[in-house]
C-alpha positions as CSV (number, residue, x, y, z in Angstrom):
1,X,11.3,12.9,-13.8
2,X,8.9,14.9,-11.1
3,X,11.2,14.7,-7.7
4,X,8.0,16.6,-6.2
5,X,5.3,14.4,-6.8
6,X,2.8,14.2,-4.6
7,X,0.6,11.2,-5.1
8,X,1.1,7.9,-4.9
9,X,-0.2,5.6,-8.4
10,X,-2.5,3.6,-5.9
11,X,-3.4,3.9,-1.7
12,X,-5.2,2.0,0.5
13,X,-5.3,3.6,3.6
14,X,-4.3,5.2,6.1
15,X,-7.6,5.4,7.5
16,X,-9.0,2.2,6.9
17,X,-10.1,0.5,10.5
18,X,-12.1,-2.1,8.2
19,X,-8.7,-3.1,6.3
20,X,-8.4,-4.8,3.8
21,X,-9.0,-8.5,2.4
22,X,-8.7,-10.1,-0.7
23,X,-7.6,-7.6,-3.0
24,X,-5.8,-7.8,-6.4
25,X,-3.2,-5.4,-8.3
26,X,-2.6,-6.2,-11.2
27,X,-1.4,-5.6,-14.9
28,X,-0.6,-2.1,-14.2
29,X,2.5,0.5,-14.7
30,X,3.2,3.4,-12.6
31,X,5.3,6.4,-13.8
32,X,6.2,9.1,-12.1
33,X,4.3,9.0,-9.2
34,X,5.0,7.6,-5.2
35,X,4.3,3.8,-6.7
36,X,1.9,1.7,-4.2
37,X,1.4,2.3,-0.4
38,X,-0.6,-0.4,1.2
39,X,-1.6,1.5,5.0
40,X,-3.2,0.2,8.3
41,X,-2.4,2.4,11.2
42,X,-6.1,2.2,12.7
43,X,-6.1,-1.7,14.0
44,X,-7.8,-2.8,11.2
45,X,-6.6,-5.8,8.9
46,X,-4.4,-6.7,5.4
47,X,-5.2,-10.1,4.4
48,X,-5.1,-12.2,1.1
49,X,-2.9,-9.1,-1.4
50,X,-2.1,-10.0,-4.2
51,X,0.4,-8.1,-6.6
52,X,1.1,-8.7,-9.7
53,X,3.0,-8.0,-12.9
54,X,3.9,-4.3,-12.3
55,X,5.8,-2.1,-13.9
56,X,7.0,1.2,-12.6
57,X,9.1,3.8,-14.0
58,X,10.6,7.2,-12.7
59,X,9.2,5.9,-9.4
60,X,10.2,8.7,-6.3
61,X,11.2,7.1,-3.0
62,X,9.5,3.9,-2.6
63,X,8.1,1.7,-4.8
64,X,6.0,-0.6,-2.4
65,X,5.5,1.1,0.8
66,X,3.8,-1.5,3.0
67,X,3.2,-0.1,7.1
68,X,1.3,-1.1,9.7
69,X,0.8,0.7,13.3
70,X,-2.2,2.1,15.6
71,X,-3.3,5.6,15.6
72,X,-2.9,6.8,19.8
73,X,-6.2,7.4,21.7
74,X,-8.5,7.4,17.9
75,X,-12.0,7.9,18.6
76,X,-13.6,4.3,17.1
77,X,-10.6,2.5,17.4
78,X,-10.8,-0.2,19.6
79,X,-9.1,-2.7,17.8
80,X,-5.9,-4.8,19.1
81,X,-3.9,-3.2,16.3
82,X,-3.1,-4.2,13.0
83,X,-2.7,-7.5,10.9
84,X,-1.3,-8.6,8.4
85,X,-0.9,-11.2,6.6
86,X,-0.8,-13.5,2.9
87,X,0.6,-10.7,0.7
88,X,1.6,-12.8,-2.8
89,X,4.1,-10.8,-4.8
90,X,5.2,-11.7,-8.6
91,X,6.7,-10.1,-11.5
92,X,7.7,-6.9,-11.0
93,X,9.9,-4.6,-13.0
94,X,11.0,-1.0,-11.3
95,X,13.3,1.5,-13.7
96,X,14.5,5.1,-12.9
């Protein structure tokens, strides 16, 4: 097992003001790695996630890391801050 890696298997974010809607994980196994981090610190929006059947093995720290949060004084920025909402989660399997 790699204690030191580095990435995670799949990001979105952290810089994403657009956010994100409507996406689908799916079908997938992560090993070895930070697992998934789902990100929106810029006032943008998570809506509509769907996660499904996913394996993940030898995972280090979290397996689903989900934040939300405003970057201070961002040039660009000037949304209210962050949303988020309908996250659908199903059949999932996490070892190690």
């Amino acid at each position: 097992m790699n204690r030191d890696a580095e990435r995670a298997g799949s990001k979105f974010g952290t810089e994403a003001n657009g956010g994100f809607r409507n996406v689908t994980i799916a079908n997938c196994t992560f090993r070895d790695c930070h697992g998934l981090a789902l990100e929106e610190v810029d006032g943008g929006i998570m809506e509509n996630i769907s996660i499904n059947n996913i394996t993940m093995m030898d995972v280090v720290g979290y397996p689903i890391y989900l934040t939300t949060g405003r970057t201070p004084a961002r040039p660009g920025c000037d949304h209210a801050g962050p949303n988020a909402k309908h996250f659908y989660f199903q059949h999932h399997c996490q070892r190690g």
